[in-house]
ZAVO-782176 format. One record per residue (C-alpha): z, y, x; residue number from 1; residue in three letters. Coordinates in steps of 0.5 Angstrom, whole numbers. Each point is the difference from the previous one (the first is absolute). Layout:
BEGIN
Z,Y,X,NUM,ala
...
This chain:
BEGIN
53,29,-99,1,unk
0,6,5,2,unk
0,-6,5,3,unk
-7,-3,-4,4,unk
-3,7,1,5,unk
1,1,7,6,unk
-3,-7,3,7,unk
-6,1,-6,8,unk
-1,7,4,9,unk
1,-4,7,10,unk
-5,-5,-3,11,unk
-5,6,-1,12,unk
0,2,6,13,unk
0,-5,4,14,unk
-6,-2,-3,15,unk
-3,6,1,16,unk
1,0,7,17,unk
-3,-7,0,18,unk
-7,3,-3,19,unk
-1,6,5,20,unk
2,-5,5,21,unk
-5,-5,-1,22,unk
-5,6,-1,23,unk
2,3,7,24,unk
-2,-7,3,25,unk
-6,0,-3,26,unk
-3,6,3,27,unk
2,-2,6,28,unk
-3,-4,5,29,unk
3,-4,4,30,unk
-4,-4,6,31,unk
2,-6,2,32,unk
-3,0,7,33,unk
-1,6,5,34,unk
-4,0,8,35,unk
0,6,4,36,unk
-6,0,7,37,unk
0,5,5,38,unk
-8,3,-1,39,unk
-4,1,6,40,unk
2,8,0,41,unk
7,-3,0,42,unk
2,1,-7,43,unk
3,-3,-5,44,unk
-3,-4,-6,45,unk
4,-4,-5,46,unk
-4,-4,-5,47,unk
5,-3,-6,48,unk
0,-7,-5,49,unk
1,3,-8,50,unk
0,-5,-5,51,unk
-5,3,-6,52,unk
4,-2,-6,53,unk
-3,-6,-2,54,unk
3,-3,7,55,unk
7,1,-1,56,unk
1,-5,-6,57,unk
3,-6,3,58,unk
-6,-4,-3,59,unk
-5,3,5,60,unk
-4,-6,2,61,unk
-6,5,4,62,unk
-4,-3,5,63,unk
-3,6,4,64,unk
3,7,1,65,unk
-3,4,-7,66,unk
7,0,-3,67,unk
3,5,6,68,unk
-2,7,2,69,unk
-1,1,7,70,unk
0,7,3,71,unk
0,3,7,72,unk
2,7,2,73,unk
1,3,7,74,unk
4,6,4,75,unk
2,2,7,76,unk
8,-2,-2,77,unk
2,-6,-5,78,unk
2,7,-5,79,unk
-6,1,0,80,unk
-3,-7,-1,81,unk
4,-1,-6,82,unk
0,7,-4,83,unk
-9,-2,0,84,unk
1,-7,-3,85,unk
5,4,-5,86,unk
-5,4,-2,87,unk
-6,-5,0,88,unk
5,-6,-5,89,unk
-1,3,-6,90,unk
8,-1,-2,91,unk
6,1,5,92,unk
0,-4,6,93,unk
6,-5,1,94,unk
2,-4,6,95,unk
6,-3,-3,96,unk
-3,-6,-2,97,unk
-4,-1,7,98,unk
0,-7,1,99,unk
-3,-1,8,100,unk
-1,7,4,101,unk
-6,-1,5,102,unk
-2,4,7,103,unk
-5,0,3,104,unk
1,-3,8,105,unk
-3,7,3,106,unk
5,3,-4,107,unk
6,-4,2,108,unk
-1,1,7,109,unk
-1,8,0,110,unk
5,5,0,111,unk
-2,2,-9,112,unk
4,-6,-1,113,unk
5,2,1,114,unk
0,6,-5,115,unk
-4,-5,-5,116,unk
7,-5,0,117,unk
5,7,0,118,unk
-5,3,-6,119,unk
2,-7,-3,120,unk
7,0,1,121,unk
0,6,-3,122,unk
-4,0,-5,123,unk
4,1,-7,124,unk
-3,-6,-3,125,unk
1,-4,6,126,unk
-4,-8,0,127,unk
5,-2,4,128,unk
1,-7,-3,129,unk
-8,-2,2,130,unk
-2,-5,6,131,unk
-3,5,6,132,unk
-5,-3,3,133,unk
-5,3,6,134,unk
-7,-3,-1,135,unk
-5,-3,6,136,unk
-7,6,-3,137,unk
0,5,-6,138,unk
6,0,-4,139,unk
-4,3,-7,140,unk
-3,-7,1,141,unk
6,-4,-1,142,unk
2,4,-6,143,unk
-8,-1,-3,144,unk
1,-7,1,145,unk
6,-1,-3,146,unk
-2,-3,-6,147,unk
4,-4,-5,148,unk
0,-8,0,149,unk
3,-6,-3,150,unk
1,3,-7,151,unk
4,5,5,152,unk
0,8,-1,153,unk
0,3,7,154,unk
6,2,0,155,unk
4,-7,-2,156,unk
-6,-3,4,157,unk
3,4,7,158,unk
8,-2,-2,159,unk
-3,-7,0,160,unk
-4,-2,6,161,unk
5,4,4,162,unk
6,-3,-2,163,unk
-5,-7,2,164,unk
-2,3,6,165,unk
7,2,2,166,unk
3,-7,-1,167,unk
-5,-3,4,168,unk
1,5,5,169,unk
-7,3,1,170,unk
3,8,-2,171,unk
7,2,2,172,unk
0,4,-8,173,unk
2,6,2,174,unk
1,6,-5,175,unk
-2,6,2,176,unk
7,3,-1,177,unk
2,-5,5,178,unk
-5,2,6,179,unk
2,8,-1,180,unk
7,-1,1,181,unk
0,-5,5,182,unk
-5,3,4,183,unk
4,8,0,184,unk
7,-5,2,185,unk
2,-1,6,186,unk
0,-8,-1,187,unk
-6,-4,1,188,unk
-7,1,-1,189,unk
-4,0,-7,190,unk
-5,-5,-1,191,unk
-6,0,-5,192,unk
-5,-5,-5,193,unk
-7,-1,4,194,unk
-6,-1,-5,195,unk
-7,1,1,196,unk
-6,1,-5,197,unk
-5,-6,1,198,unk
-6,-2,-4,199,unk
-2,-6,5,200,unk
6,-4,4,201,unk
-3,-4,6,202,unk
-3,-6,-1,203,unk
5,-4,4,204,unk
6,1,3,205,unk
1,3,6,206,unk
5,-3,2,207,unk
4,-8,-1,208,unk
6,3,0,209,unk
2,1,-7,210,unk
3,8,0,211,unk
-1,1,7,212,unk
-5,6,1,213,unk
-2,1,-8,214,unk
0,7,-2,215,unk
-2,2,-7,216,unk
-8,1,3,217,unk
0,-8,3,218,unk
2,-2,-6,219,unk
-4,-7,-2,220,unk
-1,1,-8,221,unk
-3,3,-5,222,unk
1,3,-7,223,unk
-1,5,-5,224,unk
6,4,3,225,unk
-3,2,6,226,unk
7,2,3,227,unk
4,-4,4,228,unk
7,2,3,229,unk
3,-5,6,230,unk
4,4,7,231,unk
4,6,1,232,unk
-2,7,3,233,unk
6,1,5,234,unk
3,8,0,235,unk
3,4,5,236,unk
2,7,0,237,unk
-4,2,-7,238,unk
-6,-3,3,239,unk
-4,-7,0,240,unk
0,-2,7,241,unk
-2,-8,-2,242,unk
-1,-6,-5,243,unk
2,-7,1,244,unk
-4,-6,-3,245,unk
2,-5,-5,246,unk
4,-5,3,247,unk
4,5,4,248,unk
1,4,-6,249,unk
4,-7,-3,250,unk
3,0,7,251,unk
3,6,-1,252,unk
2,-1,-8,253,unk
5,-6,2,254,unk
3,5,7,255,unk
1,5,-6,256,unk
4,-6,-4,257,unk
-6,-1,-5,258,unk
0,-7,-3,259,unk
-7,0,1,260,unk
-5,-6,-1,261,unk
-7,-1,4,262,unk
-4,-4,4,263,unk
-1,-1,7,264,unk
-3,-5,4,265,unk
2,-3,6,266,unk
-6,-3,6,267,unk
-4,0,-7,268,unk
5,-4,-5,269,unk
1,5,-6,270,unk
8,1,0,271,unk
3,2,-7,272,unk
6,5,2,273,unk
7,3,-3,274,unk
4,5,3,275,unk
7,-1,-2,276,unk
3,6,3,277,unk
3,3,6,278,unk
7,-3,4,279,unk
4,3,6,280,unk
-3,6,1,281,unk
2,4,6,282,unk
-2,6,3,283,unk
3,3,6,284,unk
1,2,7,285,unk
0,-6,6,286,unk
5,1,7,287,unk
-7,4,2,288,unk
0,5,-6,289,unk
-6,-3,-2,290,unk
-1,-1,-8,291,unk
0,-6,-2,292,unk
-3,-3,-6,293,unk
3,-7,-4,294,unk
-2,-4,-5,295,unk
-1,-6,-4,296,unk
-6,-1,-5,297,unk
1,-6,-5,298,unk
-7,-4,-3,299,unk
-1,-5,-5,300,unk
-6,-4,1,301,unk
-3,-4,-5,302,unk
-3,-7,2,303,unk
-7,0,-4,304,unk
-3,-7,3,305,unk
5,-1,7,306,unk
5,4,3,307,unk
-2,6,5,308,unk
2,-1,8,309,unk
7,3,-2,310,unk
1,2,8,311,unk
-7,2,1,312,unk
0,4,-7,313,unk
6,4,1,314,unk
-2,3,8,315,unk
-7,2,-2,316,unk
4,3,-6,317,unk
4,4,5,318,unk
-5,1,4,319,unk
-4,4,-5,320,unk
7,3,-2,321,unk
1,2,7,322,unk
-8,3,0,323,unk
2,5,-7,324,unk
6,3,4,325,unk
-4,1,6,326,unk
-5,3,-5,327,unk
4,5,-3,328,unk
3,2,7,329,unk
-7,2,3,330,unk
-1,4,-7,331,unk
7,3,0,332,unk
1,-3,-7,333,unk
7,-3,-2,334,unk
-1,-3,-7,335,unk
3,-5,0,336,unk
7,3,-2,337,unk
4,-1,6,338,unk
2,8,0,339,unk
4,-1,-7,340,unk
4,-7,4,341,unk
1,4,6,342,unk
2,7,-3,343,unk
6,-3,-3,344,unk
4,-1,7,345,unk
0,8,-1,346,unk
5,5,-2,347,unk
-5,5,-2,348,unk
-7,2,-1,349,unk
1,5,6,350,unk
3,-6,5,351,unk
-7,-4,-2,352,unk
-5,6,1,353,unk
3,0,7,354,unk
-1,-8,1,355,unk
-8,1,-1,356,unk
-1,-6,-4,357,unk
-8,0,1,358,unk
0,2,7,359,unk
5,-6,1,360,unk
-5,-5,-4,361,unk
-6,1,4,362,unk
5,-3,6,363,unk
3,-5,-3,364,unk
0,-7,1,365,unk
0,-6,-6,366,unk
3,-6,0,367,unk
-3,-3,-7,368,unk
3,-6,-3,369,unk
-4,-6,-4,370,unk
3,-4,-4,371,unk
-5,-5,-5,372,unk
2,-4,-6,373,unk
-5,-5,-2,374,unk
0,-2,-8,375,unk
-6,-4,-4,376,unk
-5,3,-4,377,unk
């Protein structure tokens, strides 16, 4: 009996707790998507997505952008940003559900940057699940134009076409928790999404060669979500020092091992490509006490119509390879993973920080392997 009494009480409870939890829920606010810019006195400005409350059922077919409330506040720190959008939203601001978090590439390459990302590493109710992306422009236009399609909400819609977009290579699908953390270690550099606002793509392609050279702002297409996300912003030191276009942002998914399937184009044939990982790696000091890096990259390639030139495929592959590396070396950048493959020859962190791993990069020499297996569509 006594038993009966105590877990009806716990019942009770329980669902009262439940009650005053689903009435704190309603009174806040949770954005869904947050762009920081750097203004022209050099401040911060932040603009947030806040689905109205018509736009959080799951039913939310919208077409437009009514359903969600935009709402842009400024401040010379990120602090002081925030605490302007915390009084213009009319109930409490929430970053927990921030599903893509976007700057400007104005702020990516100055030094506020660098206390924007600390400020939201720091920040008690971190977004720290959502895709970072840098974006080509204002990023308070990425975030306008962010609008719900395909019977999608915004936030559902953005999971979706980055998991896409990340299979198919043309995003590395960075969080931003990954990019802090990698990019205040002593391993290799962070890398972010690239995206740009484009009402108009170019009529043509500008170039024949698939990926190579496709930025978000060369894009040839169309639609009623003028967003397009395709390359990498490359980050040294806290800083954004440069990009990589959409075919050496596939090239560089399959160096970090990402099984990753895109299209290439070999002397004008359309090539359908599959990485299938990374062998062999070897990463070390020759009799000189140059360092050396080793490895081997697997493709798969489908055979749509007639097979590729097998031989002539895997050099320019190399080649194209090769050319990314040297890239990289010229800005300085390692994001490639190699850090983490070298580091672990060390027995601690203080033997590896005297090695200069970026330093020793920049002079390495590569000795890159491909390995192509042709399949039938």
């Amino acid at each position: 009996m006594r038993a009966g009494k105590i877990i009806a009480l716990l019942l009770a409870v329980a669902c009262l707790t439940g009650c005053e939890s689903a009435r704190q829920v309603e009174s806040i606010a949770f954005a869904v998507v947050l762009g920081a810019d750097l203004t022209e006195d050099e401040n911060i400005e932040l603009t947030v997505q806040i689905p109205k409350s018509g736009a959080q059922s799951d039913g939310d077919e919208g077409e437009g952008n009514s359903d969600y409330l935009i709402a842009s506040a400024r401040g010379s720190t990120f602090t002081d940003a925030l605490m302007g959008l915390d009084i213009t939203v009319p109930r409490d601001l929430s970053l927990t559900q921030v599903k893509l978090l976007v700057v400007s590439e104005a702020l990516a390459r100055h030094e506020k940057f660098f206390n924007l990302a600390e400020s939201l590493a720091k920040q008690q109710q971190t977004c720290s699940s959502a895709y970072f992306a840098v974006c080509r422009g204002e990023a308070s236009a990425i975030v306008r134009e962010q609008k719900p399609v395909i019977g999608m909400r915004v936030s559902s819609g953005i999971i979706a076409m980055f998991e896409h977009h990340r299979t198919r290579g043309y995003i590395t699908g960075a969080n931003f928790a990954d990019f802090y953390y990698q990019g205040v270690s002593v391993f290799s550099d962070p890398v972010a999404i690239l995206c740009a606002a484009t009402k108009t793509g170019p009529e043509e392609p500008s170039e024949e060669h698939a990926l190579d050279g496709m930025t978000p702002e060369t894009v040839a297409a169309e639609s009623e979500n003028y967003n397009e996300y395709v390359g990498a912003a490359l980050f040294r030191d806290g800083l954004m020092v440069g990009i990589l276009d959409g075919q050496e942002t596939c090239l560089l998914n399959a160096v970090r091992g990402a099984p990753v399937f895109f299209n290439y184009s070999l002397e004008g044939m359309p090539v359908s490509l599959q990485s299938q990982g990374v062998r062999d790696m070897r990463i070390g000091e020759d009799e000189n006490g140059e360092t050396r890096v080793a490895f081997s990259l697997q493709f798969t390639v489908v055979a749509d119509l007639k097979a590729p030139p097998v031989e002539t495929l895997r050099e320019t592959l190399r080649e194209d390879l090769l050319e990314l590396l040297r890239l990289c070396q010229r800005l300085q950048v390692e994001p490639f993973g190699f850090a983490e493959h070298r580091a672990a020859d060390f027995a601690s962190l203080a033997q590896w920080q005297r090695y200069d791993w970026k330093e020793r990069f920049v002079r390495s020499s590569f000795d890159v392997e491909v390995n192509i297996t042709v399949t039938d569509a």
